[in-house]
N, C-alpha and C positions, 0 to 999 in steps of 0.2 A: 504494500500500500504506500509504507515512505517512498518507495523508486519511481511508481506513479503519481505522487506527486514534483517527484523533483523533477524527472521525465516532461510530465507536462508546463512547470516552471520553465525550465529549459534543457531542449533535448541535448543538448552537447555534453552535459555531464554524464550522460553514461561512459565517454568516452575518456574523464578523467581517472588516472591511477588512486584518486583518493576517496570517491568512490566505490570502487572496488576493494580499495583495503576496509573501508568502514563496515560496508557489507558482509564482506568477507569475516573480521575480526568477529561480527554480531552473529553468526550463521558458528562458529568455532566454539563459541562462548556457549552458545545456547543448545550444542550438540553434545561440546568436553562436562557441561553441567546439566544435563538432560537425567532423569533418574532409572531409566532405559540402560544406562553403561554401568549399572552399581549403586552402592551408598555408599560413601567414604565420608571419611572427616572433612570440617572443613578446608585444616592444612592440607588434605592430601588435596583434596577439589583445587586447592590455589594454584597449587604444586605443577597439579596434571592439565589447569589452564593457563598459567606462565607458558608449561613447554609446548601446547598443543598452539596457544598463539605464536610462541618464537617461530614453530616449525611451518605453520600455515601463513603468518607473515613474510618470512624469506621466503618462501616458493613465491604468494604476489609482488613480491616486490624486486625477484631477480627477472620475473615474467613481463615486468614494465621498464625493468633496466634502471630501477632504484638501486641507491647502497643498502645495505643492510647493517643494520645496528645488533652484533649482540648482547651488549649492556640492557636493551629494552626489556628484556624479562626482571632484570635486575631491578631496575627504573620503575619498573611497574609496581613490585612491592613495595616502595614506600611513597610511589605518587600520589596511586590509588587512594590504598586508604585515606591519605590525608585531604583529599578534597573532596571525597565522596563521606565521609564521615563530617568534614569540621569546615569546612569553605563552604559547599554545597550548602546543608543546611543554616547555615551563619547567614549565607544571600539571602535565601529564601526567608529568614526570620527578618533582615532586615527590611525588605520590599513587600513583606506583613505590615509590620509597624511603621514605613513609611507612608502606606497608604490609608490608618487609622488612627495614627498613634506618630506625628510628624516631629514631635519636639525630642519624645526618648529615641531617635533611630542614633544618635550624634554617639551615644556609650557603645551600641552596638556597631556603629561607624567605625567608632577607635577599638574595639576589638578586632573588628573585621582586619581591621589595619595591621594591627601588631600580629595579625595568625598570618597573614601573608608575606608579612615581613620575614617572619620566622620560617614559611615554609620559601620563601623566595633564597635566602640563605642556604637551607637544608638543599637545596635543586645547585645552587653556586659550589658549593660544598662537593656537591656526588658528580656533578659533572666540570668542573675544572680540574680538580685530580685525580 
């Protein structure tokens, strides 16, 4: 249904590699965590979609003539989490309370602030050395 619409937004992005890697990673994810393949822990489940992405990634991405990163499974265990637990929901509380509540968003402003600061550091950190 997303590709039909993006399709009919504009047909030229089928034809983008980004695209297909998005697709692709959603299709990977939703196969390596299907409950079809077993029950496992959740570390094992992390585990077995780090690698099943690293491996379905480099195939799309040697297939378009991208480089290939294998830090990205590395990368992924502490991206993830951190902005799907604590960014993520941090937005979403403030563009709550901005749209009820205009005067308290300025505390959650400066939190927002200082968690990206910290997680902007943490990304400087894993990726310049």
């Amino acid at each position: 249904l997303v590709l039909l619409v993006l399709i009919t937004y504009d047909p030229r992005v089928i034809l983008l590699p980004g695209t297909w890697l998005s697709f692709g990673a959603v299709y990977i994810l939703l196969v390596i965590l299907s409950q079809r393949l077993g029950n496992y822990s959740i570390v094992v489940n992390i585990i077995r979609a780090n690698i099943a992405l690293l491996v379905g990634m480099m195939t799309l991405q040697i297939a378009f003539g991208l480089p290939v990163s294998l830090i990205a499974p590395l990368a992924n265990l502490i991206v993830v989490p951190i902005v799907s637990l604590i960014l993520l929901p941090l937005a979403c509380l403030i563009t709550c309370f901005a749209l009820f509540k205009g005067d308290s968003v300025s505390y959650l402003l400066t939190a927002f602030d200082y968690c990206c600061e910290i997680f902007w550091q943490v990304l400087q950190l894993f990726f310049l050395n």
